[in-house]
C-alpha positions as CSV (number, residue, x, y, z in Angstrom):
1,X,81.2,113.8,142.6
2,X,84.0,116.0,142.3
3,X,83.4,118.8,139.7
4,X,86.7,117.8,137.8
5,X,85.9,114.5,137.4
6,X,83.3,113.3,134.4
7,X,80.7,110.9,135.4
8,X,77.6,109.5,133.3
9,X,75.3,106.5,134.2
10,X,73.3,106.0,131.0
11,X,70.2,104.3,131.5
12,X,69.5,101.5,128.3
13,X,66.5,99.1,127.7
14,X,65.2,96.1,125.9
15,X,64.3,98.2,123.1
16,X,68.4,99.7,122.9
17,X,66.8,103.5,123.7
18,X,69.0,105.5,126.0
19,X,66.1,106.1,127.8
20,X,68.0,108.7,130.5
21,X,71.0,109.8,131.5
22,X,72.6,110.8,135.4
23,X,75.5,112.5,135.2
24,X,78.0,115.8,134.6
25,X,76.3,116.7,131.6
26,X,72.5,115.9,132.0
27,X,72.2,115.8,136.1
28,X,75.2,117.9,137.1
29,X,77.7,116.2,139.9
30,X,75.9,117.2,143.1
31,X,74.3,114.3,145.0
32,X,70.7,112.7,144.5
33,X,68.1,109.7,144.3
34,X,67.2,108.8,140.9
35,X,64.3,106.5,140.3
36,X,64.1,103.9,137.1
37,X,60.4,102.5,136.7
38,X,59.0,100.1,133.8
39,X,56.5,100.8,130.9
40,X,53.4,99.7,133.4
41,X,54.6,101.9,136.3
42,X,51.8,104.5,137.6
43,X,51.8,106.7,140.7
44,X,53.5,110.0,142.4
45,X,57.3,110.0,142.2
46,X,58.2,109.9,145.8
47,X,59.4,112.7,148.0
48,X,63.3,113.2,147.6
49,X,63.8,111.2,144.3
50,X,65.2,114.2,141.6
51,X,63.9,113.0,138.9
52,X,62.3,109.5,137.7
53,X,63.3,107.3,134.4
54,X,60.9,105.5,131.9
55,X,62.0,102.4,130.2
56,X,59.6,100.9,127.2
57,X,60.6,97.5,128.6
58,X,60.8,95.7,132.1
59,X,64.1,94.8,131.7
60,X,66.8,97.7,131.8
61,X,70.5,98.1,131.8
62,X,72.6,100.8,133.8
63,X,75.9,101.3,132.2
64,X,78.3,103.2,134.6
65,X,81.4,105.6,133.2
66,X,83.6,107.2,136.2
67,X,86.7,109.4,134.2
68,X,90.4,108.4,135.5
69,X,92.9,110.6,134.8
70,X,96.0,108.2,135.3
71,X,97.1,105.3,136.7
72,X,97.7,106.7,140.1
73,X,94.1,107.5,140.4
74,X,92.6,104.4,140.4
75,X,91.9,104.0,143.9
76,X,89.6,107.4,143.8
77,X,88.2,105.7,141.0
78,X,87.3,102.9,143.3
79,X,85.9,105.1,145.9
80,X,83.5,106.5,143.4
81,X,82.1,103.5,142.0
82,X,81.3,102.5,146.1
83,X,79.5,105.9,146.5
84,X,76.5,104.3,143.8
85,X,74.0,102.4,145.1
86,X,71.2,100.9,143.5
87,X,68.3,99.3,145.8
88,X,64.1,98.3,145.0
89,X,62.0,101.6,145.8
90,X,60.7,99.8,149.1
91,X,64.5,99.5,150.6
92,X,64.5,103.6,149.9
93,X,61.4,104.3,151.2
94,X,62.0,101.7,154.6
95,X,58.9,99.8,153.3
96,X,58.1,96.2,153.0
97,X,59.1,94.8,149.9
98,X,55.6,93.8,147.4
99,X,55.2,90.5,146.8
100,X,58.0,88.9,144.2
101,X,57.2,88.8,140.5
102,X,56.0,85.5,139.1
103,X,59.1,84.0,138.2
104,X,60.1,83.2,134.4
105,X,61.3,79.8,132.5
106,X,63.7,82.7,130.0
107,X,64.7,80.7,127.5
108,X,68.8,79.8,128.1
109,X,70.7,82.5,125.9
110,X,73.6,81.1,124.1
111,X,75.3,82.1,121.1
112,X,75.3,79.0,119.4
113,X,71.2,78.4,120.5
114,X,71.2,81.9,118.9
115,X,73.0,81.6,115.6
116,X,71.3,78.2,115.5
117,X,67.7,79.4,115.8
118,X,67.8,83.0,116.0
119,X,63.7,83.3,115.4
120,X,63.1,81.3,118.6
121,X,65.0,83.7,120.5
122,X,63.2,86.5,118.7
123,X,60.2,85.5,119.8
124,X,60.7,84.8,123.2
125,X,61.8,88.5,123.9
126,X,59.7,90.8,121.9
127,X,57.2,88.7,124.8
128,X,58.5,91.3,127.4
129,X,58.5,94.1,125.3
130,X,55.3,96.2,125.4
131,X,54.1,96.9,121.7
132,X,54.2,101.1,120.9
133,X,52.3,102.6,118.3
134,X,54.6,102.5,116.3
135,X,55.5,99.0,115.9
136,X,51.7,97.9,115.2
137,X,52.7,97.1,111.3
138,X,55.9,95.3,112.1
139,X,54.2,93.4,114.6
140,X,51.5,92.5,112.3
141,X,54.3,90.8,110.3
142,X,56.3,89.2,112.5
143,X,53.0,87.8,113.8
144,X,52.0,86.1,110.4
145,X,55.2,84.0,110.2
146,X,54.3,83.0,114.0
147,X,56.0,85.7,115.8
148,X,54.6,87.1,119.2
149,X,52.0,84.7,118.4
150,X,49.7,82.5,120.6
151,X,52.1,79.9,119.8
152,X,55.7,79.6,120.3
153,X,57.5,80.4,117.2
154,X,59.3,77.0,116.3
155,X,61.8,77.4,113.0
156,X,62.2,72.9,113.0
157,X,58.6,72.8,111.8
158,X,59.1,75.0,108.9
159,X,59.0,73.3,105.5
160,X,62.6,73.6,103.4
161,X,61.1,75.9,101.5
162,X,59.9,78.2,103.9
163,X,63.3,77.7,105.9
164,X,65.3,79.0,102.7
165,X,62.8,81.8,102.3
166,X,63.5,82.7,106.0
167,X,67.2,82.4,105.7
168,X,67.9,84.2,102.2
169,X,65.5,87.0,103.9
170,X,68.2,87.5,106.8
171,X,71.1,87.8,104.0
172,X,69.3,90.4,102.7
173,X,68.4,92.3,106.0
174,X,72.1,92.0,107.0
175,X,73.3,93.3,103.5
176,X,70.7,96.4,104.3
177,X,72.2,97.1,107.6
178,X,75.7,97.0,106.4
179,X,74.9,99.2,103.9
180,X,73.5,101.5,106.4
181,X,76.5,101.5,108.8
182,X,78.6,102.4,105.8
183,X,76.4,105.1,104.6
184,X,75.1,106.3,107.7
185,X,78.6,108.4,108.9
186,X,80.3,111.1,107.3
187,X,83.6,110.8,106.4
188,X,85.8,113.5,107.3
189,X,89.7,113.4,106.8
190,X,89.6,109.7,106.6
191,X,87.5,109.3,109.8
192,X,83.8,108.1,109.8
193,X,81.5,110.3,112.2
194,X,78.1,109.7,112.9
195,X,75.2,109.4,115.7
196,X,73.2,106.2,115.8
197,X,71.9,106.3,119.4
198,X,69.3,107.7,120.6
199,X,66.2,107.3,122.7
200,X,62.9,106.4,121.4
201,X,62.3,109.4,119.2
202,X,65.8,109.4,117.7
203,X,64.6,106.0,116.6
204,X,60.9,106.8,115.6
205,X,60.7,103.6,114.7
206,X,63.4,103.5,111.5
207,X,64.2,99.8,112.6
208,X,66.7,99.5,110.1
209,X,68.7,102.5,112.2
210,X,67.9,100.4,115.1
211,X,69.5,97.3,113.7
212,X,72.6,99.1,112.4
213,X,73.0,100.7,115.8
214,X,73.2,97.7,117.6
215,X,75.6,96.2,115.0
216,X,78.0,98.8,115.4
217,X,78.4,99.3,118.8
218,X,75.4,98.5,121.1
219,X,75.1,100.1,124.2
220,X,76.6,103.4,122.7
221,X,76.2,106.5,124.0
222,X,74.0,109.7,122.5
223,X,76.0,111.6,120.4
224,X,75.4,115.0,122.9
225,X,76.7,112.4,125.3
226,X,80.0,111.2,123.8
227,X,81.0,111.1,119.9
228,X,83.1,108.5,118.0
229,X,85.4,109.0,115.2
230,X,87.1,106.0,114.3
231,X,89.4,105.4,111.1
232,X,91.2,102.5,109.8
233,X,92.2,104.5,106.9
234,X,95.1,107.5,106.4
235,X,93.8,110.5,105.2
236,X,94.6,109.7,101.3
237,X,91.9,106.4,102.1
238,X,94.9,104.3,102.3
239,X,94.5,101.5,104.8
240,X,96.2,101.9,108.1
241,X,99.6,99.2,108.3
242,X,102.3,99.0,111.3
243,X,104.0,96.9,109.6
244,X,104.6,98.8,106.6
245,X,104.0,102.8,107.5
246,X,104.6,104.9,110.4
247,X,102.2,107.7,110.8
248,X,101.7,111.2,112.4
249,X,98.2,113.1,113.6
250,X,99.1,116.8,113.9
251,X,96.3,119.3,115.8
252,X,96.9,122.9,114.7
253,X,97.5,125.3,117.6
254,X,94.3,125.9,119.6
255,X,92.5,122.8,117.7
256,X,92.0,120.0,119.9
257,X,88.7,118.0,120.4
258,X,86.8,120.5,121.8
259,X,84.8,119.0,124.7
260,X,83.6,119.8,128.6
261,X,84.9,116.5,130.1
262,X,87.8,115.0,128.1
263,X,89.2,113.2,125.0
264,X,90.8,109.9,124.0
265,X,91.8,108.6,120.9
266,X,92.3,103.9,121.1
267,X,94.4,101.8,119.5
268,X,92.6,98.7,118.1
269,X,94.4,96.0,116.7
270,X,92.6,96.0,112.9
271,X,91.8,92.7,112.9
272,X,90.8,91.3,116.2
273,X,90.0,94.9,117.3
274,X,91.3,94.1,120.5
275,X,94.2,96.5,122.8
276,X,97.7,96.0,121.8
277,X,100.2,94.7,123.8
278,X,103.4,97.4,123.9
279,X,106.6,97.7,125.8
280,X,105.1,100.7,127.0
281,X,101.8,99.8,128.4
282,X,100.3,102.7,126.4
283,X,96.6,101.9,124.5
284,X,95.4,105.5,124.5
285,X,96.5,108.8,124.7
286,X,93.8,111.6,126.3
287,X,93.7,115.2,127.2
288,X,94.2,114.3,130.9
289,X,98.5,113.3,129.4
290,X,98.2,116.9,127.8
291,X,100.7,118.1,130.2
292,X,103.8,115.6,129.9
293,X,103.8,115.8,126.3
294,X,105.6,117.9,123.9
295,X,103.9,120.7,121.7
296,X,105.5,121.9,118.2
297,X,107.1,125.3,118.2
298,X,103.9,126.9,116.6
299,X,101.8,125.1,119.6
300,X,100.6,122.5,117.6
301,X,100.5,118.5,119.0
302,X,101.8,116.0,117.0
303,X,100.5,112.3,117.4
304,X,103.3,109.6,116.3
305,X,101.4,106.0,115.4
306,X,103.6,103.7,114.7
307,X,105.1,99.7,116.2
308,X,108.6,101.4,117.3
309,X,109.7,103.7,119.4
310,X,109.9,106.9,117.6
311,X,112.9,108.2,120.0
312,X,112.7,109.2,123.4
313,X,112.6,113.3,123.1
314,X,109.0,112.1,121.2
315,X,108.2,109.2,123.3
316,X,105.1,111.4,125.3
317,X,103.4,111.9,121.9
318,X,103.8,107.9,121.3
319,X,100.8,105.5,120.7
320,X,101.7,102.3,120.0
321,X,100.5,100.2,117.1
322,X,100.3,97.0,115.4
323,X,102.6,95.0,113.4
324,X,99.7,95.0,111.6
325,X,96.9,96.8,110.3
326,X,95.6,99.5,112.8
327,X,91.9,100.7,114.0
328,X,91.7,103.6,115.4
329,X,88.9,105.0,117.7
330,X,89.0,108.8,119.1
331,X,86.2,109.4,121.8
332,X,84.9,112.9,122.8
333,X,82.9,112.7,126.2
334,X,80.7,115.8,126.3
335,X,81.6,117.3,123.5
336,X,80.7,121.3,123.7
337,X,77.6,122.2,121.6
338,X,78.7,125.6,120.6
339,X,81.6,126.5,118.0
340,X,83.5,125.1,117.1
341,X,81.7,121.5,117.6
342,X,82.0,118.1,116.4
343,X,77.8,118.2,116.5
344,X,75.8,117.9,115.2
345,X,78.2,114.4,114.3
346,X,79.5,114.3,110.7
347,X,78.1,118.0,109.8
348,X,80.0,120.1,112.6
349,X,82.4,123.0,112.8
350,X,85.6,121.4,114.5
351,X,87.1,118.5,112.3
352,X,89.3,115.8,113.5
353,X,93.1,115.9,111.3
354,X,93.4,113.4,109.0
355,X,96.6,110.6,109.6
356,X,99.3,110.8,107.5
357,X,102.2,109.0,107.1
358,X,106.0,109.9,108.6
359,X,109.3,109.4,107.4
């Protein structure tokens, strides 16, 4: 991999721990084998693999982020997404394959099945999770209401009673984890910082940080990894509006996000939180543009958020927003550890300007 360009593969399981990461930061951008085993694996890790991942669960996920610095260099982009290759350790070591796993009736994942009978599902995939130490009380309980059981849970059979208990018991979970998303960041110039992912000892077992994790944004990266500010307020706590305000973010001179790989900062659409449609094709605007867009006299970068055009001697500072209300997300991949830091997230040195409106 180039030494310019940012790369991570973040290795996720069942259990939503970042159990590993390949990549600039943690690996560096020479070449290697990496090997991803499950919870039951023993033996030697093979000559020329670098290093070898440990998920808690069988099943994994491999979540791959190759940086593009602009339109132009999306076919580079290509060619660095055919350089990974993932193959069974047998294929790498030019050995038969071992006999195939037994297979598995999974029970068919749907959102409706899910929403309709979310205890069923529940049950079937805590099966293929090993249990840790720590989860030997929870298990306990889930086991009690039929959960992990001998039995396959089966919600039908449950008196009305014992259905309402169930459901009013979920309100109140969800209520707890909501709480917990809104608590859980720092809010700092109108944008909410904070780190909810993590690998196993992050977690150490707070399952209500687990829950509120995967809520918020599963498959997120470790803060050390990548940080997310995001704001749908001004810096007064005003709620963000296209259709009534324009706004401006300023960064002082010698104040942007400081990081090793690079910076973005998203325009949602507040409602659906979707990308915005503009005449423009703009959604984000990211330290690789630094160069084609205009500095203040006293070297300081002004952002201009708003629906219109805000004039074409400031159209390089432009991101386009909403007729509507606005969602903003800033990203900082690799954010640098020394000062001034975003990290630890929430509590660090360097502080991301609050929004204000612009005549």
């Amino acid at each position: 991999m180039p030494k310019e360009r940012y790369y991570a593969v973040m290795l996720c399981d069942g259990n939503t721990y970042n159990y590993g990461y390949i990549g600039s930061r943690a690996t560096g951008n020479e070449a290697g084998d990496y090997m991803v085993v499950g919870p039951d694996w023993e033996g030697e890790k093979p000559a020329g693999i670098k290093k070898a991942f440990t998920s808690t669960t069988p099943f994994t996920v491999a979540g791959y982020r190759s940086q593009l610095f602009n339109a132009g260099d999306m076919p580079n982009v290509v060619k660095v997404q055919a350089g990974f290759k993932a193959q069974p350790l047998s294929v790498f070591l030019k050995q038969r394959a071992p006999p195939p796993a037994p297979k598995i009736d999974f029970l068919p994942a749907t959102t409706a099945g899910i929403q309709a009978n979310y205890f069923q599902y529940l049950d079937a995939a805590i099966r293929f999770v090993p249990p840790a130490p720590e989860e030997k009380e929870i298990r306990a309980k889930l086991a009690k209401i039929g959960i992990g059981s001998d039995k396959p849970f089966d919600f039908k059979s449950l008196s009305a009673e014992q259905k309402e208990a169930f459901m009013l018991g979920m309100k109140s979970g969800d209520e707890q984890v909501d709480k917990f998303l809104a608590s859980g960041v720092k809010n700092v110039n109108g944008w909410n910082i904070g780190s909810f992912f993590g690998d196993r000892d992050f977690f150490d077992g707070n399952w209500l940080k687990r829950a509120a994790a995967a809520k918020g944004g599963l498959y997120g990266n470790d803060a050390v990894e990548a940080t997310y500010p995001f704001t749908r307020v001004d810096a007064t706590g005003e709620k963000l509006d296209g259709s009534k305000n324009k706004y401006a973010l300023t960064f002082p001179a010698g104040q942007l996000p400081p990081v090793n790989a690079f910076w973005s900062m998203t325009m949602y659409d507040g409602k659906s939180q979707l990308l915005i449609k503009n005449p423009i094709n703009r959604y984000l605007i990211n330290s690789p543009m630094l160069p084609n867009m205009k500095k203040n006299a006293d070297g300081s970068l002004t952002l201009y958020i708003q629906k219109d055009s805000p004039g074409a001697d400031k159209e390089s500072n432009w991101l386009p927003a909403p007729n509507d209300l606005i969602y903003l997300v800033m990203r900082l991949y690799w954010p640098k550890p020394e000062p001034p830091s975003i990290l630890p997230a929430g509590e660090g040195t360097w502080k991301p300007p609050g929004i204000v409106k612009a005549k």
